[in-house]
C-alpha positions in Angstrom: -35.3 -12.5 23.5 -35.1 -9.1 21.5 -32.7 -9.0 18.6 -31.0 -5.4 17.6 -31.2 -6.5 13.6 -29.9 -4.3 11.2 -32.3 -5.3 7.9 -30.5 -5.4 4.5 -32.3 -3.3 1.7 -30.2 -5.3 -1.0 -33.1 -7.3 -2.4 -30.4 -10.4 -3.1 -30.4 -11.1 0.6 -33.3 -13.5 1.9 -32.2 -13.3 5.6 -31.7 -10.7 8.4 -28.2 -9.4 8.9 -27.7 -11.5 11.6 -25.1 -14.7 12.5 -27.9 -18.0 12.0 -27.2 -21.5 12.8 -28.9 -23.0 9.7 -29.2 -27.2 9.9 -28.9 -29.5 6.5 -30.6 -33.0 6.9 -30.7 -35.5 4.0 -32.1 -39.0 3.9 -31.7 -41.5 0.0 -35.1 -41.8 0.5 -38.6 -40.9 0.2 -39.9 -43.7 2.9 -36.8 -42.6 5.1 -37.4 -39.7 7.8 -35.7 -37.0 9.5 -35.6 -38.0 12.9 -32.6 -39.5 13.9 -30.9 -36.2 12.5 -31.5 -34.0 15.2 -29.5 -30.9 15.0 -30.6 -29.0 18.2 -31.3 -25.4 18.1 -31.5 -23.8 14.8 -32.8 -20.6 12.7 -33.8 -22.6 9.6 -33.6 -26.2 8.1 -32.9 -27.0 4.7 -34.2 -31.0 4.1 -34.3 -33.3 1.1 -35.0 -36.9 0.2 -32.3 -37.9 -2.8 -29.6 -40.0 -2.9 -26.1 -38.3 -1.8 -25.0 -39.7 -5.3 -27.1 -37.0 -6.9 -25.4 -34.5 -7.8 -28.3 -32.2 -7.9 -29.2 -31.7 -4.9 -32.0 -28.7 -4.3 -32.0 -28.1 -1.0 -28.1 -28.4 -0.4 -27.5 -25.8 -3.6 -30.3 -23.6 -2.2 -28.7 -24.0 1.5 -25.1 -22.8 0.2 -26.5 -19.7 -1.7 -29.3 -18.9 1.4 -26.3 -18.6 4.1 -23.9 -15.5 4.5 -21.0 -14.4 6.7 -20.7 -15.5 10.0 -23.7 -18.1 10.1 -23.2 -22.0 10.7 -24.1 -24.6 8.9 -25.1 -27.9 11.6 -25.5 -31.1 9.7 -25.9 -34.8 11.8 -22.8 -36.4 9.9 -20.3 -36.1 7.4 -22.4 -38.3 5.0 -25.6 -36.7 5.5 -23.6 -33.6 3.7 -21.0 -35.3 0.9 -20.8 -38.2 -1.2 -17.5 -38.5 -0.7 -14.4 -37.0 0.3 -13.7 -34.6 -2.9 -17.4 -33.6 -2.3 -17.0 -32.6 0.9 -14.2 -30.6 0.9 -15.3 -28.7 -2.0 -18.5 -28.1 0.4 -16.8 -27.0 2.9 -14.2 -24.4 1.1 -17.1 -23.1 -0.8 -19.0 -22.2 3.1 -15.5 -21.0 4.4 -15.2 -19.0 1.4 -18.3 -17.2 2.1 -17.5 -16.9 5.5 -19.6 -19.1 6.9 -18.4 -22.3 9.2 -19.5 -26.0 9.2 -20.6 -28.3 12.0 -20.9 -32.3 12.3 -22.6 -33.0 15.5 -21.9 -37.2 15.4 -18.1 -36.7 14.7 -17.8 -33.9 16.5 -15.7 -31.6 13.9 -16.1 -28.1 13.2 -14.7 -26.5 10.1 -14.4 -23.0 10.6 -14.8 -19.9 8.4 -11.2 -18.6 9.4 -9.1 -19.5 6.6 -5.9 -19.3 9.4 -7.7 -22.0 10.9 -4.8 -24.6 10.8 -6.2 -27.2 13.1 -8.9 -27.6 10.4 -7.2 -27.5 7.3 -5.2 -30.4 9.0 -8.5 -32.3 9.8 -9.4 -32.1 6.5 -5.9 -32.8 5.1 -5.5 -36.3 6.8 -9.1 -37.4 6.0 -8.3 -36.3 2.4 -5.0 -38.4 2.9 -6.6 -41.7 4.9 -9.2 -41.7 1.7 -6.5 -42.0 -0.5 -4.8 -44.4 1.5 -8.2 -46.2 1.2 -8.6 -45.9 -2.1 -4.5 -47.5 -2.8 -5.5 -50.6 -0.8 -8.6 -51.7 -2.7 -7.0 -51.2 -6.0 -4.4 -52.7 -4.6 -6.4 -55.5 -3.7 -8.3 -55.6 -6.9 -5.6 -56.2 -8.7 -4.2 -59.1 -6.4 -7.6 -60.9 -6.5 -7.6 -60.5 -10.3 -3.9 -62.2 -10.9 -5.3 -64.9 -8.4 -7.9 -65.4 -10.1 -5.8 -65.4 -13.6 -3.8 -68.1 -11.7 -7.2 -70.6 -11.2 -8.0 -69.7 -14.9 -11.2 -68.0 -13.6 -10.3 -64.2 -14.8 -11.3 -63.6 -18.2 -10.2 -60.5 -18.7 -11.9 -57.4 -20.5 -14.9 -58.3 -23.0 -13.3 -59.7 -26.4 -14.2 -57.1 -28.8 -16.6 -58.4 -31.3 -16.0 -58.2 -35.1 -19.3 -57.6 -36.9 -17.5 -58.1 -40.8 -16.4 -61.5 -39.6 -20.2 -62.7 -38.2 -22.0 -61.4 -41.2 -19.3 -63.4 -43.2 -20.3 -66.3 -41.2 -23.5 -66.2 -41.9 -23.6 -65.7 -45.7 -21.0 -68.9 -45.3 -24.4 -70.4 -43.7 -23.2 -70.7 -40.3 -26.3 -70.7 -37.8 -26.5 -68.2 -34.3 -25.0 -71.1 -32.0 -22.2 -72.0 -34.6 -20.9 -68.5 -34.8 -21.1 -67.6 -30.9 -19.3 -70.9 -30.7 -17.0 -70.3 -33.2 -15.9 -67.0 -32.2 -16.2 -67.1 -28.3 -19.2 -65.1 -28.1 -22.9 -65.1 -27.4 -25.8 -65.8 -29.6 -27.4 -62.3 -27.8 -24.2 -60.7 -29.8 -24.7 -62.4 -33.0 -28.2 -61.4 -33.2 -27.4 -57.6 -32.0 -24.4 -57.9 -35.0 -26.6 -59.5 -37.6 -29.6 -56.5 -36.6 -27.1 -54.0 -37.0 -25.9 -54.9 -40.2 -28.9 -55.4 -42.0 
């Protein structure tokens, strides 16, 4: 197939001036592969091996700045792409903002570049609010298991905050490790780290 291609001289742009379906494919990594991300027909693959959690991602920063106006970005799924939901849409608004549109092939969704695109603003809109939701039960649900567990006498609570004048006192008072940690509801680990720092 013959392409009419205009060619850019602006020595910014690394691509021909034409609309490319460019593919993303992560794995978290190094022994994982590529190969149950298939993305079908594309120009060019961007691919790394790091955890989503990174926020540094090469390939995905090099990826956003290598595409232009009227390409696509095809990635497998949703979490191949972001590490979470506040990830993703920024992702994706930075792509649209460029003018470039966004493809999952397992779910199926396709965020375009066309910022009247309501059916996608939606999309994104109710998985922003279903992540919330998400997010309200398991605190929720946090906090229930930690008054039940207040209620059996197992939840202790945050860390007792440990008062270094009062340990080195014990110990010119001749107090040993064990009688201290005993004494004021602590470890011996945190008497010794006390009685290092002060000395």
């Amino acid at each position: 197939m013959i392409l009419d291609v205009a060619y850019s001289l602006d020595s910014n742009v690394t691509h021909l001036e034409i609309e490319m379906r460019v593919g993303y494919r992560r794995v978290s990594t190094v022994e994982q592969n590529f190969d149950r991300q298939e993305l079908g027909d594309v120009d060019r693959v961007f691919e790394e091996k790091v955890s989503g959690k990174d926020v540094d991602r090469a390939a995905l920063i090099e990826m956003i700045e290598y595409v232009r106006e009227g390409d696509e970005v095809v990635v497998y799924s949703i979490d191949r792409l972001a590490r979470d939901l506040r990830d993703l849409q920024s992702i994706i608004s930075d792509l649209n903002d460029k003018g470039v549109s966004v493809s999952f092939i397992s779910e199926g969704l396709k965020f375009g570049a066309d910022s009247n695109d309501a059916f996608a603003k939606l999309q994104l809109q109710m998985m922003g609010a279903f992540a919330e939701l998400e997010r309200n039960i398991i605190r929720k649900r946090q906090a229930e298991g930690s008054a039940k567990a207040k209620e059996r006498g197992v939840y202790k609570g945050r860390a007792k905050k440990i008062n270094n004048t009062k340990i080195v006192e014990l110990k010119q008072k001749g107090y040993g490790a064990t009688e201290i940690a005993s004494e004021m509801g602590i470890t011996r680990t945190s008497v010794y780290r006390a009685l290092k720092a002060a000395s």
